[in-house]
Structure formats: C-alpha cells, structure tokens
C-alpha positions in Angstrom: -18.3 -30.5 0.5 -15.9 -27.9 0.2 -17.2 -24.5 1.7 -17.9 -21.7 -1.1 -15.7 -18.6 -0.3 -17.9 -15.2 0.4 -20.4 -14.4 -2.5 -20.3 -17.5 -4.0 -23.7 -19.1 -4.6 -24.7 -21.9 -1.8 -24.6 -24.8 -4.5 -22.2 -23.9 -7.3 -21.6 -25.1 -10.3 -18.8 -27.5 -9.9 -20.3 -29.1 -6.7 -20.1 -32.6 -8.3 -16.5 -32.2 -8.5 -16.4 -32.3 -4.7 -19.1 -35.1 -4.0 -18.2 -37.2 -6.3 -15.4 -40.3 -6.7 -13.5 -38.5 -8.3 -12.6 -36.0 -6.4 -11.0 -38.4 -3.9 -8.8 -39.9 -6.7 -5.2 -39.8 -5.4 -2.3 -41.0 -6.5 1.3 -40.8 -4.9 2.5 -37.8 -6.1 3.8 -35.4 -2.9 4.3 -32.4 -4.4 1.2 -32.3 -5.5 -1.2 -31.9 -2.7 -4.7 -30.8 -4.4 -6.3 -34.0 -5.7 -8.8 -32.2 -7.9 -5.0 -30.2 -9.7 -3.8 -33.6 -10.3 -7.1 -35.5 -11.8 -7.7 -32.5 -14.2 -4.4 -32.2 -15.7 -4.0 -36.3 -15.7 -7.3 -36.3 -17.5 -6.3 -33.0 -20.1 -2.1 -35.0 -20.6 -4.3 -37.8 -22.2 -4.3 -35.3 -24.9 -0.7 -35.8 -24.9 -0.8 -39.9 -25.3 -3.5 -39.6 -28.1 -0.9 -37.3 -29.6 1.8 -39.5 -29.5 -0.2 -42.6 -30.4 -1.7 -41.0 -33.2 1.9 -40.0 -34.8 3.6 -43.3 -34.3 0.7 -46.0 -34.8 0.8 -45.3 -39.0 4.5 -47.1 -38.4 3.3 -50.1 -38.3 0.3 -49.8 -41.0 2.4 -47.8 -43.7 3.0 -50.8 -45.7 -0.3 -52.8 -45.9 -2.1 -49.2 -46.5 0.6 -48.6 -49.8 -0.3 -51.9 -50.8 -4.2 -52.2 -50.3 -4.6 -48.7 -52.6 -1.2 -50.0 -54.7 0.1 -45.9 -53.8 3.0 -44.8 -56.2 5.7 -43.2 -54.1 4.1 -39.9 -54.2 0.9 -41.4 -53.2 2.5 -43.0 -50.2 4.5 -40.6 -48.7 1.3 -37.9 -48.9 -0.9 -40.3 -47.1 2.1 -41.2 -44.8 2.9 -37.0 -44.2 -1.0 -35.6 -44.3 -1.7 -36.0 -40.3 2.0 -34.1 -39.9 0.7 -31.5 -42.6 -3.1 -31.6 -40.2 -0.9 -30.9 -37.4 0.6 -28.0 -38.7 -3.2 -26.6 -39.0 -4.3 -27.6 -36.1 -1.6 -26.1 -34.1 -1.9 -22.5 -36.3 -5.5 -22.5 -35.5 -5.9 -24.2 -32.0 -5.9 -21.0 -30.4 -9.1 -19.6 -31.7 -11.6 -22.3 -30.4 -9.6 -22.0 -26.9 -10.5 -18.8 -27.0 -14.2 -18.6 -28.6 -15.6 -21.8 -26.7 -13.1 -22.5 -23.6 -10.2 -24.7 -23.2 -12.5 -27.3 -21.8 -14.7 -27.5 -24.6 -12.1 -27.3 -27.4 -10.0 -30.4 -25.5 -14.1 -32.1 -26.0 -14.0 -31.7 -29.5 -10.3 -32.5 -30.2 -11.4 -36.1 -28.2 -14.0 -36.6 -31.1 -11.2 -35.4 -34.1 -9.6 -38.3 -32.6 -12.2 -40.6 -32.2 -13.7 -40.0 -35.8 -10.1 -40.4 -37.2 -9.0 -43.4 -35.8 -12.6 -44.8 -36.4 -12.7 -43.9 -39.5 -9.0 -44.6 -40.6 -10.0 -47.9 -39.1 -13.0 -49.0 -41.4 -12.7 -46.9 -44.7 -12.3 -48.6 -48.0 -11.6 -45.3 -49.6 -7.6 -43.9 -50.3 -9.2 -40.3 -50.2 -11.4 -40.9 -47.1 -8.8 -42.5 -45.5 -6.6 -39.1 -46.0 -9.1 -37.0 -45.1 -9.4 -39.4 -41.4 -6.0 -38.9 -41.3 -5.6 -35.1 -41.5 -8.5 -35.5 -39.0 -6.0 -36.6 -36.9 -3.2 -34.5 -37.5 -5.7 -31.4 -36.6 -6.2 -33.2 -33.1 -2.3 -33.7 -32.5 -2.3 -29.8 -32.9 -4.9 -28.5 -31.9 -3.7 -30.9 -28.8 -0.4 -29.4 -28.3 -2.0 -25.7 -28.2 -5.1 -26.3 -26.1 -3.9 -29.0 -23.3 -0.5 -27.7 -22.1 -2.6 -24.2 -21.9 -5.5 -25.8 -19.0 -3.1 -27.5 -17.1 -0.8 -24.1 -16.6 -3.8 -22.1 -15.7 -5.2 -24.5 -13.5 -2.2 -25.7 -11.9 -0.7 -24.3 -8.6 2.4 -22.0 -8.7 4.7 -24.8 -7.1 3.8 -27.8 -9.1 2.8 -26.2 -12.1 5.9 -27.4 -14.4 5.5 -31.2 -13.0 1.5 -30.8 -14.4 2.5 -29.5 -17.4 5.4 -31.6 -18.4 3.5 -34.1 -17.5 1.7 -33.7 -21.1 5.4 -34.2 -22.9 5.6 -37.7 -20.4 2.0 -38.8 -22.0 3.6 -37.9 -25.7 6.2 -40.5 -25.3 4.3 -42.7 -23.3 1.5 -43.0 -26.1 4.5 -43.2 -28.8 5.7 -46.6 -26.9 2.1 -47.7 -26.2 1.9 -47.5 -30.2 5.0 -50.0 -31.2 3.9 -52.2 -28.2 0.5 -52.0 -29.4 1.7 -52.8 -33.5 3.5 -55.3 -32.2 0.7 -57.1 -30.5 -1.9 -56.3 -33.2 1.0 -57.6 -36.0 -0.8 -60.7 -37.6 -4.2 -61.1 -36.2 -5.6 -60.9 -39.7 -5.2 -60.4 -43.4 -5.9 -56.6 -42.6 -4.1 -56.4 -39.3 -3.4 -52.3 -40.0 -6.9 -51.9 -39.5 -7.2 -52.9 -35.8 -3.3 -51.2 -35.3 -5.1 -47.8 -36.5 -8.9 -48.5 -35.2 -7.8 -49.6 -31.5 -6.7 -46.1 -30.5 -10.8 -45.2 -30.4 -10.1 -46.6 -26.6 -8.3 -44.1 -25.5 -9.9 -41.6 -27.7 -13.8 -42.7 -25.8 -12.0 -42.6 -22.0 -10.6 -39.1 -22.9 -14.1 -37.9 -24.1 -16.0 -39.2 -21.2 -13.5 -38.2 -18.4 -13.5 -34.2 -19.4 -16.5 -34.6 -18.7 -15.9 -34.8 -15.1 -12.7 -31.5 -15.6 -14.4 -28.2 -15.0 -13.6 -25.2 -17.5 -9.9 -22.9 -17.0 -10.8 -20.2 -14.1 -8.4 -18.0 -16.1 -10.7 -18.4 -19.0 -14.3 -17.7 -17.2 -13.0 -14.7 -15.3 -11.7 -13.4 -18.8 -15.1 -13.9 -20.2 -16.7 -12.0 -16.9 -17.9 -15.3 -15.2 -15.8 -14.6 -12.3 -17.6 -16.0 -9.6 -17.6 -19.8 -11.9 -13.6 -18.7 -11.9 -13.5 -18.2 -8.0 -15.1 -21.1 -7.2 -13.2 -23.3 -9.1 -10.5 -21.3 -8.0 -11.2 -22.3 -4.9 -11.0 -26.0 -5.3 -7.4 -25.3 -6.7 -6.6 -23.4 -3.1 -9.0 -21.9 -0.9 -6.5 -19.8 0.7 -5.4 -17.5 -2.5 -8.7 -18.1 -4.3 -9.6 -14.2 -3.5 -6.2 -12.8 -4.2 -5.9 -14.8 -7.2 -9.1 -13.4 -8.7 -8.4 -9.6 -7.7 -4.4 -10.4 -9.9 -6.4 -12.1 -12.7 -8.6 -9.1 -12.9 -6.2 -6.7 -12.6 -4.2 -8.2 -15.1 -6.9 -8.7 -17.5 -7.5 -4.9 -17.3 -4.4 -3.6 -17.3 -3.9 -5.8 -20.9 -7.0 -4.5 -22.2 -6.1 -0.9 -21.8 -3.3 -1.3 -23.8 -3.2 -0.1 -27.3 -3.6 -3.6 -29.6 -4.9 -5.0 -25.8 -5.8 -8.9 -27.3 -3.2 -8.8 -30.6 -0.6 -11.4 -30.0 1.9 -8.7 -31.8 1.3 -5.8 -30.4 4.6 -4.3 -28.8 4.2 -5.2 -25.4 4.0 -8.6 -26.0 7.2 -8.9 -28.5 9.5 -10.3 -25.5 7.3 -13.6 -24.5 6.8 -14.1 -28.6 10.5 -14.0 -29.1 10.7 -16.3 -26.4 8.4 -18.7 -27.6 9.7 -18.4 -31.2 13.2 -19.0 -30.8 12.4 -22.0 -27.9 10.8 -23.7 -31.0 13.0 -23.4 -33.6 15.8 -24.2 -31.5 14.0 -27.5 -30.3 13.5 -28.3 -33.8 17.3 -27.6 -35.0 18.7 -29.6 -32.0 17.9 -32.6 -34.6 15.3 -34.5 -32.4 12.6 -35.5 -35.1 15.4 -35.9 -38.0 17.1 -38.6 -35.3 13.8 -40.3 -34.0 12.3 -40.8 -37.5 15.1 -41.7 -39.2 17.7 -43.4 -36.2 17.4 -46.5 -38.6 18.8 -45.0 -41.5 21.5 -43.3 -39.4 22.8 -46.5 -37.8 23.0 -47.9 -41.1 25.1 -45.4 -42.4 27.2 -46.6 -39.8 27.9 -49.7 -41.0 24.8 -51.3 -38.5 23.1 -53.9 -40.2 19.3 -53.8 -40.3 18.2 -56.0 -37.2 20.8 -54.2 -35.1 20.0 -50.8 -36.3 15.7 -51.2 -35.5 17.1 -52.5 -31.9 19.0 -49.2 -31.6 16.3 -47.4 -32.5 13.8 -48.8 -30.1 16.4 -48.0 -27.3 16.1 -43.9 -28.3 12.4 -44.7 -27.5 13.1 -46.1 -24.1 15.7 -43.6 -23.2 13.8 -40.9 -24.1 10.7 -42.1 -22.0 12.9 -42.7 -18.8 14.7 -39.7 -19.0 11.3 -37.7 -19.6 10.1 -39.5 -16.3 13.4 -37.8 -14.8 12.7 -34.3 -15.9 9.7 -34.4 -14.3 11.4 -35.2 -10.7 13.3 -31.7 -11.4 11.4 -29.1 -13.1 9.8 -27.6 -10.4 13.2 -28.2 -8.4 16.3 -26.8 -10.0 13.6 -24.9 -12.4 13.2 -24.6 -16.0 16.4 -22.6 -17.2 19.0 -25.1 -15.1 17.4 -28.0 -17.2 18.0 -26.3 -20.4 21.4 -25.6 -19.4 22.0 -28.8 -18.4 20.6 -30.2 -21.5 22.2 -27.6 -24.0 25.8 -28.7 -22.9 25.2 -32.3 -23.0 23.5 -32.2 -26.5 25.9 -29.8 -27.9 28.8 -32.2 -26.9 27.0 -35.4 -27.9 26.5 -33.9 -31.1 29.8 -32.9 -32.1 30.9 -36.0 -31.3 28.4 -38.0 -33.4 29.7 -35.3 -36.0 33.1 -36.3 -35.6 32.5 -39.8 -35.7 30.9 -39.1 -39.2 33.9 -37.2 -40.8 36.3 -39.8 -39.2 34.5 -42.8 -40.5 35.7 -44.1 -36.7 32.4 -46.2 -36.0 34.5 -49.2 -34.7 35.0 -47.8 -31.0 32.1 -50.0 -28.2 31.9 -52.8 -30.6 30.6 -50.7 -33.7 28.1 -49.1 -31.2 29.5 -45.6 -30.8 27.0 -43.2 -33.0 24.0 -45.2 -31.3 25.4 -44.8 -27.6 26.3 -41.3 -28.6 22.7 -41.0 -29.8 21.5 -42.4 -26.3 23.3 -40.1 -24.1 22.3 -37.0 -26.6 17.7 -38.4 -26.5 18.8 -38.6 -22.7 19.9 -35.0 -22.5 17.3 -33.6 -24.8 14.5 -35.4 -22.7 15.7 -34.3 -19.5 15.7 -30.4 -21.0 14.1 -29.4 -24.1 11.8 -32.5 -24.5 10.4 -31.7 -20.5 10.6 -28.0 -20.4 8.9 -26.7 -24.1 5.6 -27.1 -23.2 5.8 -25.9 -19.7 7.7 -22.6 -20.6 5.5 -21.3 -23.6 2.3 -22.1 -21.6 3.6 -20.0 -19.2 5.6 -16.3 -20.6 1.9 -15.3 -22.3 -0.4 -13.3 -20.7 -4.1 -13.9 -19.9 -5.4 -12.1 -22.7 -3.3 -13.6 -25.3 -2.1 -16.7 -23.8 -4.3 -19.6 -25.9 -2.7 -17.3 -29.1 1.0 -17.5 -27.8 0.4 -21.4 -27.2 -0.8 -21.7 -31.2 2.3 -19.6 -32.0 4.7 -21.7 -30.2 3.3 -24.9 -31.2 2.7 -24.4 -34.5 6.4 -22.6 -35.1 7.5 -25.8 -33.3 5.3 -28.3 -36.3 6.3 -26.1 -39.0 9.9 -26.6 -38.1 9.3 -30.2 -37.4 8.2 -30.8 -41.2 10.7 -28.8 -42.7 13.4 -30.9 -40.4 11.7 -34.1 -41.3 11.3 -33.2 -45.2 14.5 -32.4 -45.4 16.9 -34.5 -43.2 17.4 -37.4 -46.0 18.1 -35.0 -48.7 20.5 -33.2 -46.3 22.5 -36.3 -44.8 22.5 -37.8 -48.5 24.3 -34.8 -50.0 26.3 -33.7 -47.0 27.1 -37.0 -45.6 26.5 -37.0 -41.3 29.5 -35.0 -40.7 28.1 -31.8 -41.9 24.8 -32.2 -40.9 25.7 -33.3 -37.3 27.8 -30.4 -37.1 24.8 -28.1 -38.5 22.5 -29.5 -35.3 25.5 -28.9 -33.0 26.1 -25.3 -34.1 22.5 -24.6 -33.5 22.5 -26.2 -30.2 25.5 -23.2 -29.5 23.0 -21.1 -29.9 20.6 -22.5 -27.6 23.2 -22.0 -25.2 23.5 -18.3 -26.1 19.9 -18.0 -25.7 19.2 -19.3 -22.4 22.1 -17.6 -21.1 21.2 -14.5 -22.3 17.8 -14.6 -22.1 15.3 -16.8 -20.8 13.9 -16.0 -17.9 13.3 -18.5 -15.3 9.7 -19.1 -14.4 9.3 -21.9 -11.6 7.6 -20.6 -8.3 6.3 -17.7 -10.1 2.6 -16.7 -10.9 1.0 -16.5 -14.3 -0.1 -13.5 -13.5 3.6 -12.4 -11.8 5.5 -13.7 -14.8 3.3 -11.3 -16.9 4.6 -8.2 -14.5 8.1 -9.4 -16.0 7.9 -10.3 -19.5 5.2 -7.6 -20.4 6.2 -4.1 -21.4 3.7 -1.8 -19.8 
C-alpha cells in the first residue's frame, strides 16, 4: 500500500484504490506515469463516448420513430432536436451539482440520466415519454461536458494534464463512430430495429456507473469543502512528492479567492479575463462551421453536384478524419502546447475555408474528379480536430479558478451548446438563401478572428499548475 504522508490517518479512505486490481491497470501510455491518473480520467472520458453516442445513435432511428407516432414535420424535428435543446440545460446548470454534491457524485448521476434515457427511449410506447427520455439524455450530454473535463483537470498532473483531458474530446468522436457502426449492425434485426439502436447504449451507460465507483472524489473539490486531509491523501496517490505543496497552493488559493469582494461569483471582476477566454473560445469553435458541416456534409456535397450514395460516403470520411486526427492532437497537446495547436489549426481552417468558399462562388466543383469541396472538407475536419476539436475542453477546464471553476466549465460549455443550436438551426436557412459562397466565407471570416484572438490573447497553459494559471489569469 502506498504510505500515508504525515497526519494522514493509518487506513484512509481511498485505501481500496491502492489494494485493489485496479490500481495496477496499465496501459501503454508513457507520458503518463501514475496508473491511478490514467484509470480515473479513462473511467470519467466515458462520459465523453456516452456523449457522443447519445447525439449520433437517433441517426439511424429518426425515421422509424417519425413513422411509428406518424410525426408531422414539426413533430419530427422537436423530437429529433429535444436532447440538443436538454443539452443546452444540462450544460447551463451542470455546474451547480459539481459544486453542491462533488464532481464524482454528479458524473454518478449523469451515468443514471443516461441509463434511464436510453432505457427508456428504448421500451416506451408513448411520443411524449419518449421526449421526455430523450431530453433526459440531452441533460447528460451537458451536464457531461461541464462535469467530466472538470475531474480529469483537477486530478490530472501538470505534465499530462492536456493528454487526460482531451482525451474526453477523443471518447466524443469515438462514441459518435461506435453509434453508425453500431446502427449499422443493429439495421434490420426486427420490425422495430430503432429500439435496440437506441436501447443498446444502456451498456455503456451500466459500465460507466459501476466503474466510478472505483474513481475517488476531485482533491480540489474536498479541500474546498474543508476535507483536506481526504484531498491530501488522494493527493497523494496523484504524486507523493508535491502532495504537501499542492495542498498548502490549493489552500492558499482558496483563500486568497474567498477574500475577494464577490469571492465565489463567476462575474465578479477579477475573474472577467478567464470568462472572456472561455466565451469567445466557444463561440469561435462554433462559427468555425464544425456542427453546420458534420450534420449537414450530405446536403453540402449534394449542392455540389454529388449524387446521394457518393455524398453519405463523403460524409462518413469527415467522421474518420476527424477521429484520427483527434488521436493526433493528443500526441501534441502537452508537447508544442495548447496555443501552437490553435495556431496551427486557425490557419489551416481559415485557408480550407476560403477555398471551399470559392469553389461555391465559382461553381468549379470539377477539379479531383468532382471531389474538391469534400477533400477540402477533409483537410479543413483534419485541422479543426487537431486544434479546436482537441484543445476546447482542455483550456476552459483549466483558466478558472478553484472557487469558481465547475461555474466557468457550465459557462463555457453551455456558450459552446447555445451556439451549436443556433449554428445547426440556422445553417439550411443560411446556405438556402445565400448559396455556399457566402456562407463559407462567413465561417472563414470568423475563423480570422480566431486567429486575432489567440494571437492576441490566449495564454498558453501546458506545464503550468491550476493553481499557477490562476496567479496569471486572476486580477488580485
């Protein structure tokens, strides 16, 4: 057993974390040397595959479910859009359970919004019950996005801690191709095949419930409650040889936060720099065009002349590229750090985009065989993946402090969802009346302003401690 640091009690609390299997589960991932880091946050990124499973399984169901409750077109599209409209609500209120109950106990009850919905989903003969399961849902994918990129930062050391986090954006995409493979499989195996596309997901759901079970609450979070020797000694699984320092910054921290006029309000002035951050790193991965392309790349390639086989190929390439290059990101975050990637990424998409825009107010789709907009498309999912898509979650789970930081995640996340539906709601509208010139060229502008942003001002945060980063992006 690990020895307890001085003060601890002889048998703490988290001994079975140390005795048990689990704590010798390894996998072959260098830069990560603390087993116990890595289990945790690949047991808290299954919040991340539920997520992405959850938003891509009703693909392959949307049809049977508008024709098994005959749903007019308004009908169809609510049911199709109330786990996006969930999400938004889960994500603008995912911060207060972290906060009141722990992030370890709020990830437990998110397991069970996602077991009850795709359960219930699953078995329901009722349109309105099924909605409701659904929003059920759409409150775990946000409450998801809040609560589990918020553990793994504060549990995770300060050299691997963007590879932990990002690796909840890798499990996003992961569950999303899990999904199709999964409808693909399930496609025919009855008369009411959506069932089992929609009910199989309680799997995944059951192993994520059971297995935080065996992940011991944030330290960050106990030692801002006052249980700071529970916070040291997990603290001291994470590294016994900064678990004392680590305590005394946290505490100091703490207290230097709460002494500050508005002390735990999100918006009190001290804090404006890491919520401007967070705010603007939302919208702007919103306006790069990411959801607009991935919900609707079969529409696009038809507007390029694609017919409909070719163009549900194309799209199922974005999916693939978007996974591998996700996989990529990972390699490099805690590298070249955060702001490099986004740099990276900014220049490729902006470029990618204006040419895609070009293409549209040209009518030239001839060039690779009638293939350009889609390879254009590729190379533009690859660059997003490898930046924005690998760095969001990692940054704004970082720039908060202690004392507000579960309140900054449900800012970011749910800025990020309320962008997403307005992107989404309006994209067909927009590309209809526009045509793809002027709406490519809309997403490339924006991306121009990424660029001035992270120039200008985003900080980079690899290496750094919470706790440091705070020193830097707090106004005291």
């Amino acid at each position: 057993m690990t020895p307890c640091v001085q003060g601890c009690p002889a048998d703490p609390p988290f001994h079975h974390l140390t005795n048990s299997p689990l704590h010798h589960f390894t996998l072959d991932f260098p830069a990560v040397k603390n087993s116990n880091v890595f289990f945790w946050s690949l047991v808290v990124a299954l919040g991340g595959f539920l997520f992405g499973f959850d938003t891509a399984v009703i693909s392959g169901a949307e049809k049977a479910i508008q024709q098994v409750w005959s749903l007019s077109p308004v009908e169809h599209g609510f049911t199709i859009s109330i786990a996006l409209i969930g999400t938004v609500f889960g994500a603008i209120f995912g911060g207060v359970p972290s906060d009141k109950l722990g992030r370890r106990q709020t990830l437990i009850w998110i397991a069970v919004l996602y077991f009850v919905s795709a359960l219930g989903a699953a078995l329901t003969h009722s349109w309105l019950a099924f909605v409701v399961f659904r929003f059920l849902g759409g409150l775990g994918v946000g409450a998801s996005s809040v609560t589990a990129p918020l553990y793994i930062s504060e549990v995770s050391p300060r050299e691997s801690r963007g590879r932990m986090v990002s690796m909840f954006q890798f499990n996003i995409v992961l569950g999303i191709l899990v999904a199709y493979l999964s409808n693909y499989l399930l496609t025919g195996v009855g008369e009411q095949d959506w069932r089992w596309m929609l009910g199989v997901q309680v799997v995944p759901a059951a192993l994520f419930f059971v297995l935080l079970f065996r992940v011991p609450e944030s330290p960050r979070w106990l030692i801002g409650r006052g249980r700071v020797e529970e916070g040291r000694q997990i603290l001291h699984l994470i590294n016994p040889a900064s678990a004392n320092e680590d305590v005394t910054s946290i505490l100091t921290t703490n207290a230097t936060d709460e002494a500050m006029v508005g002390g735990r309000s999100l918006f009190a002035k001290q804090y404006r720099t890491p919520v401007m951050l967070a705010v603007l790193f939302a919208v702007f991965n919103q306006v790069s065009g990411i959801n607009a392309i991935i919900y609707f790349a079969p529409r696009i390639f038809e507007m390029t002349g694609l017919g409909k086989g070719s163009a549900l190929l194309s799209s199922a390439g974005l999916g693939l590229v978007n996974f591998a290059f996700t996989l990529l990101a990972r390699q490099f975050i805690d590298r070249v750090g955060r702001r490099q990637l986004m740099l990276i990424g900014s220049y490729g998409v902006i470029v990618t985009l204006g040419l895609v825009s070009w293409a549209f107010y040209s009518q030239n789709f001839s060039a690779l065989g009638g293939m350009l907009v889609p390879v254009l498309l590729f190379v533009y999912i690859a660059f997003f993946a490898f930046s924005q898509g690998a760095v969001i979650w990692v940054f704004i789970s970082e720039i908060f402090p202690n004392t507000v930081r579960a309140k900054g995640q449900a800012l970011g996340s749910s800025t990020h969802w309320v962008m997403a539906a307005i992107i989404a709601f309006t994209f067909p509208y927009l590309a209809e009346k526009l045509g793809g010139g002027h709406t490519f060229a809309f997403f490339c502008a924006m991306m121009v302003l990424q660029l001035l942003y992270v120039w200008r001002l985003m900080p980079e945060t690899k290496g750094t401690s919470l706790e440091q980063l705070e020193k830097t992006l707090v106004i005291h």
